[in-house]
C-alpha positions in Angstrom: 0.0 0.0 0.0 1.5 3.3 -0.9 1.6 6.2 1.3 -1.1 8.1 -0.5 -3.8 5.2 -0.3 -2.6 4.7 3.3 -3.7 7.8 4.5 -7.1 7.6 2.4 -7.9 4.8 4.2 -6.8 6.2 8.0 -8.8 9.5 6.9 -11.8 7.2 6.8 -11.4 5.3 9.9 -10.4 8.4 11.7 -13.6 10.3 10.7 -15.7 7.1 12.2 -13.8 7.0 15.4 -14.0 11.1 15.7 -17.5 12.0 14.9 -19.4 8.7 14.7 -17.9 7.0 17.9 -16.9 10.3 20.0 -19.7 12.3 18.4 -17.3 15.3 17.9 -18.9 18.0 16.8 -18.1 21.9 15.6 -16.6 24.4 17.8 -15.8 21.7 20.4 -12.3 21.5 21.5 -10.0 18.4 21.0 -6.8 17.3 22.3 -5.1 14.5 21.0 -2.5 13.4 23.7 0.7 11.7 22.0 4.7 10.8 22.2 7.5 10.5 19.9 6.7 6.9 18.9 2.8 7.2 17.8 2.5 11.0 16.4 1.6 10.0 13.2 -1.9 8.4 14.4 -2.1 11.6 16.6 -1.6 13.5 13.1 -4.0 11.5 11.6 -6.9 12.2 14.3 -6.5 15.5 14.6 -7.1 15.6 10.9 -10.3 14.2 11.2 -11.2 16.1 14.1 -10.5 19.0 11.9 -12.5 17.9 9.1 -15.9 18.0 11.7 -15.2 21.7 12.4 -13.6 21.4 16.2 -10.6 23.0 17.0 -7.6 20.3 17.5 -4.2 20.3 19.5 -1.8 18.1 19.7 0.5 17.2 23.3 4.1 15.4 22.6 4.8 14.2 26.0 7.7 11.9 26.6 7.7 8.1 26.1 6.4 6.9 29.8 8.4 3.8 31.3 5.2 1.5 31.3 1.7 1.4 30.9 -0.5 2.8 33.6 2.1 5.5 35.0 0.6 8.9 35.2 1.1 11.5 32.2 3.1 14.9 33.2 0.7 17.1 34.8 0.4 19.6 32.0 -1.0 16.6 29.9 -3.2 15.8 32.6 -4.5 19.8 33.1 -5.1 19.3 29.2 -7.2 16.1 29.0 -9.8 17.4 31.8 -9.9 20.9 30.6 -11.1 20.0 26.7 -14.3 18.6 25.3 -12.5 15.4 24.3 -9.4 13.8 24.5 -7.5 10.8 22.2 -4.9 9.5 23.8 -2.9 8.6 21.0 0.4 6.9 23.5 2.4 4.1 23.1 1.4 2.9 26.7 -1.7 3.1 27.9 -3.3 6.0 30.4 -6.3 4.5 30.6 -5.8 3.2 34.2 -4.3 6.5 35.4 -5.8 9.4 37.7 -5.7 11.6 35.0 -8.0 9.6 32.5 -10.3 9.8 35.1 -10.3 13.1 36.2 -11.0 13.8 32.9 -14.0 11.5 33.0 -15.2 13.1 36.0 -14.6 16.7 34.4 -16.6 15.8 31.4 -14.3 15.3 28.8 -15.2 12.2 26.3 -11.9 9.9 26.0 -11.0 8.0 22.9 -8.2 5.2 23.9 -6.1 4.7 21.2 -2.8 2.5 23.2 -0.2 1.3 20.8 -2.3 2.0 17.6 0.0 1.9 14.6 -1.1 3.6 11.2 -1.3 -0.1 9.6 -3.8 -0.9 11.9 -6.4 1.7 11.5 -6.9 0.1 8.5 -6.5 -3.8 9.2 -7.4 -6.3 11.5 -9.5 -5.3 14.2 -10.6 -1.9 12.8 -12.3 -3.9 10.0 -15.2 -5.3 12.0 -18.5 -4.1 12.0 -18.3 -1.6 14.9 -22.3 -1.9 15.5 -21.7 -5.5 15.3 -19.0 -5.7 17.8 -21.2 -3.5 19.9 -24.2 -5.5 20.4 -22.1 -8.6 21.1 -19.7 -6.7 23.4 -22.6 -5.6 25.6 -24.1 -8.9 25.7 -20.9 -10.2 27.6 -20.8 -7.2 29.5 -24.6 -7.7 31.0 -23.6 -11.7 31.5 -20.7 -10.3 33.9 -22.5 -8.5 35.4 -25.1 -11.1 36.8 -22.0 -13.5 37.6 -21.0 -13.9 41.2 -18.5 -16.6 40.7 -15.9 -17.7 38.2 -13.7 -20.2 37.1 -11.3 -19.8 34.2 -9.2 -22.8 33.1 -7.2 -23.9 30.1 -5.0 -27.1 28.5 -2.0 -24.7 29.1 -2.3 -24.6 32.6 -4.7 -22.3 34.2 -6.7 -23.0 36.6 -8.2 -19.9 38.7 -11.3 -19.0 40.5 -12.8 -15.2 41.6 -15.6 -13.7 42.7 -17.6 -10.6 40.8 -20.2 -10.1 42.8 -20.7 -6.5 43.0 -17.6 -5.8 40.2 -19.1 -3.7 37.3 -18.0 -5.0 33.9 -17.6 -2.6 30.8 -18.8 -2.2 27.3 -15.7 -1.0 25.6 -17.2 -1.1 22.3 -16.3 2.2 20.7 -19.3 3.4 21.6 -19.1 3.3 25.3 -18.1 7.2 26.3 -21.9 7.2 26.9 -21.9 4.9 29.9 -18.4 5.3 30.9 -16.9 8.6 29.7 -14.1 6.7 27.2 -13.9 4.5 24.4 -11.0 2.0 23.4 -10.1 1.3 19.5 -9.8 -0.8 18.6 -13.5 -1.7 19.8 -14.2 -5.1 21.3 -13.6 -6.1 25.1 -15.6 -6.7 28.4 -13.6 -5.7 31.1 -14.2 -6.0 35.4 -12.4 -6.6 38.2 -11.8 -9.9 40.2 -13.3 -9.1 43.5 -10.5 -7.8 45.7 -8.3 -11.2 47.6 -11.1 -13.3 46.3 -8.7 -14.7 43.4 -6.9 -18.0 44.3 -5.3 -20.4 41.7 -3.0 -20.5 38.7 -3.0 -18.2 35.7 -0.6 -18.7 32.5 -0.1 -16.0 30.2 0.3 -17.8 26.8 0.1 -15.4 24.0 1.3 -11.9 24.8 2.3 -9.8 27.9 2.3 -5.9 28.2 6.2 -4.7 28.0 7.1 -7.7 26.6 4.9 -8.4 23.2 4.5 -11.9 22.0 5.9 -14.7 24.5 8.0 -17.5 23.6 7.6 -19.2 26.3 4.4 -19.7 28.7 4.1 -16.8 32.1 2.7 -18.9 35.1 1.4 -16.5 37.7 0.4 -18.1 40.9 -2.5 -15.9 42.7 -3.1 -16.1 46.7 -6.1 -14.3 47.9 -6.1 -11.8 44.9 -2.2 -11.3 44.5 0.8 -12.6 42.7 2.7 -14.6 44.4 4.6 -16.2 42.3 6.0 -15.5 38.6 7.7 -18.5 36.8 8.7 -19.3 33.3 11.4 -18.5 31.3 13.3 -15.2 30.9 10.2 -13.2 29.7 8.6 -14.3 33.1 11.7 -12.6 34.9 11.3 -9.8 33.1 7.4 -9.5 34.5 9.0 -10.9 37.8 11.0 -7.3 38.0 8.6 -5.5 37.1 6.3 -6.2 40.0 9.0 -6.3 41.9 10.1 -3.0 41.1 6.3 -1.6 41.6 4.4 -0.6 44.9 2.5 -2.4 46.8 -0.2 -2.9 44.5 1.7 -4.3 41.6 1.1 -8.0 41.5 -2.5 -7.1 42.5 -5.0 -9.2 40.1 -6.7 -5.7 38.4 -8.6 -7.0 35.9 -10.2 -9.8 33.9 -11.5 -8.8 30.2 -13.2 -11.6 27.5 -12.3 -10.2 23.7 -15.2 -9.7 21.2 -14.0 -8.3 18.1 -14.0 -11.3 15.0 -11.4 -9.7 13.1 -8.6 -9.1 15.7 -5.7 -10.5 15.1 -3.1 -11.7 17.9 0.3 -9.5 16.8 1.8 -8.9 19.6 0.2 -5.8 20.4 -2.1 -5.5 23.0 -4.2 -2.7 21.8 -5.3 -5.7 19.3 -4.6 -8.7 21.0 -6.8 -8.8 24.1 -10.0 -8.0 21.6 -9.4 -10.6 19.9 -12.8 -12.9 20.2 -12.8 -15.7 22.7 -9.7 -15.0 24.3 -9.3 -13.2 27.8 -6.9 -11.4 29.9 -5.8 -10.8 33.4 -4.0 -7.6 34.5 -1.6 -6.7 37.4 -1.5 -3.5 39.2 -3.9 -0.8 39.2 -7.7 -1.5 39.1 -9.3 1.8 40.2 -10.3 2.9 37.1 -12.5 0.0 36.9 -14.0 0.4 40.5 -11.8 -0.8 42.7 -10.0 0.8 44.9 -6.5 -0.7 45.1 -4.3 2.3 43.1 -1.0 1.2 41.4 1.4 2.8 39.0 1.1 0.1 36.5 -1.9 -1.7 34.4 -0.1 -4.4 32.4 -2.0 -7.1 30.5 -1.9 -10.5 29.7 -3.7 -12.6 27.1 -4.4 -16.2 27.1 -5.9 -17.7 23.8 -8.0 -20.4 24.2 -9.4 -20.2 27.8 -12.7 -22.0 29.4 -14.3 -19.7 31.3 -17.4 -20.4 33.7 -19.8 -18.2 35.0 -21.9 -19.3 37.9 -20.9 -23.1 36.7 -22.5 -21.8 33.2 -19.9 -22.1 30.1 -19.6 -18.9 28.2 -16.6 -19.4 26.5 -15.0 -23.0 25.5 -11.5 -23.6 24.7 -11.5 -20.3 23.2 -14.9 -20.0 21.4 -17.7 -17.5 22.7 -20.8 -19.4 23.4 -22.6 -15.9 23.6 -24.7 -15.0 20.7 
């Protein structure tokens, strides 16, 4: 694909995301949040924010050490002071004080972590968004009437939680209406593991936030909602020394997220990874952002492709196929 038809087709996507997703309208003002390594997608939103008659600006902060640490305040001051912000970053803010200060100040976020130019136009962005929608909220509602799980695979995993109480998500593209931010690419249910209710083993089989696609298998061993344990081979000591070099909260079980998006493909790249349909993830550190209350300054995530997972003893996803229609 040449550069020219390249940025045709980002125009296109970009103008769905801005106005059709975010609902940007004229007059409103727009920041798109960015660093050194993901301008370009920045470039290409603001373009299309343009294009609906609102008035963009573009932040360059520097490349944060991982995802979930807070932006500079400046960046911060920006995101809650505008009508909406794109955070356009190489790692996510999403689980960060500042995304949700922003929520709380009004501002509709559009979450675009690790998005490269390529894939605004393959993959993941090529699903039907209303599609992806409608199948992403029918998870979300099963979560939420679930008290009790049980996720399991052949690679190893075997882990229960509770969720009674835990409010599950909708992160469909569409979901700044319920929530105040929207991911793209579109297509996961997220909650939280009730807090020291998660007790078992979990193994990280596909891809790991600040390490990309595993060679070998992460086997995380939980205790009463925490990591305990972290073994495998060197890509599990790099995880290992990551926790290990976090707060207090760092190994704490954050999150668990069931993928709903068709087309997704599993690249190494968690922005597209975790959507991918019938997979899950689990994520360490930080979960307040999805209403817990344990703060951390990391969020990392970590896919497994061909769970079981049972809801109240019901089967909702087997051996990596959705049984939700």
């Amino acid at each position: 694909m040449t550069e020219d038809m390249l940025d045709l087709e980002t125009a296109s996507l970009a103008r769905t995301i801005v106005e059709d997703c975010l609902n940007v309208v004229s007059d409103e003002d727009v920041v798109a949040v960015t660093d050194p390594w993901t301008v370009a997608v920045a470039r290409t939103i603001s373009r299309a924010v343009e294009a609906a008659g609102a008035n963009p600006m573009i932040q360059i902060m520097p490349l944060l050490e991982s995802h979930g640490n807070e932006p500079p305040a400046p960046v911060a001051a920006a995101m809650a002071a505008t009508d909406v912000a794109f955070t356009c970053t190489t790692h996510a803010i999403t689980h960060t004080r500042a995304r949700l200060d922003a929520t709380d100040a009004g501002t509709r976020v559009g979450v675009l972590r690790g998005v490269t130019e390529e894939m605004l136009v393959e993959g993941a962005m090529t699903a039907d968004f209303h599609e992806v929608k409608r199948l992403t909220r029918t998870v979300r509602d099963r979560l939420n009437k679930a008290e009790h799980a049980h996720v399991s695979s052949k690679e190893g995993t075997d882990v229960t939680f509770g969720l009674e109480g835990c409010q599950a998500f909708s992160l469909d593209g569409f979901s700044y209406e319920e929530h105040g931010f929207a991911t793209f690419p579109p297509g996961e249910a997220p909650t939280h593991p009730a807090e020291d209710t998660a007790n078992g083993t979990i193994v990280i089989d596909t891809s790991m936030d600040g390490i990309g696609l595993l060679h070998d298998p992460i086997e995380l061993t939980v205790e009463d909602g925490f990591v305990t344990r972290v073994a495998g081979g060197d890509e599990a000591d790099q995880l290992r020394s990551i926790i290990e070099g976090a707060d207090e909260n760092g190994g704490n079980l954050a999150e668990f997220s069931i993928g709903t998006n068709p087309t997704a493909r599993l690249i190494g790249n968690q922005a597209e990874d975790k959507k991918r349909a019938g997979t899950i993830h689990f994520a360490i550190g930080d979960n307040e952002s999805l209403g817990g209350t344990r703060r951390s300054d990391i969020h990392l995530d970590g896919v497994c492709r061909r769970p079981t997972v049972e809801l109240d003893g019901e089967v909702i996803i087997e051996a990596g196929k959705l049984r939700i229609e």
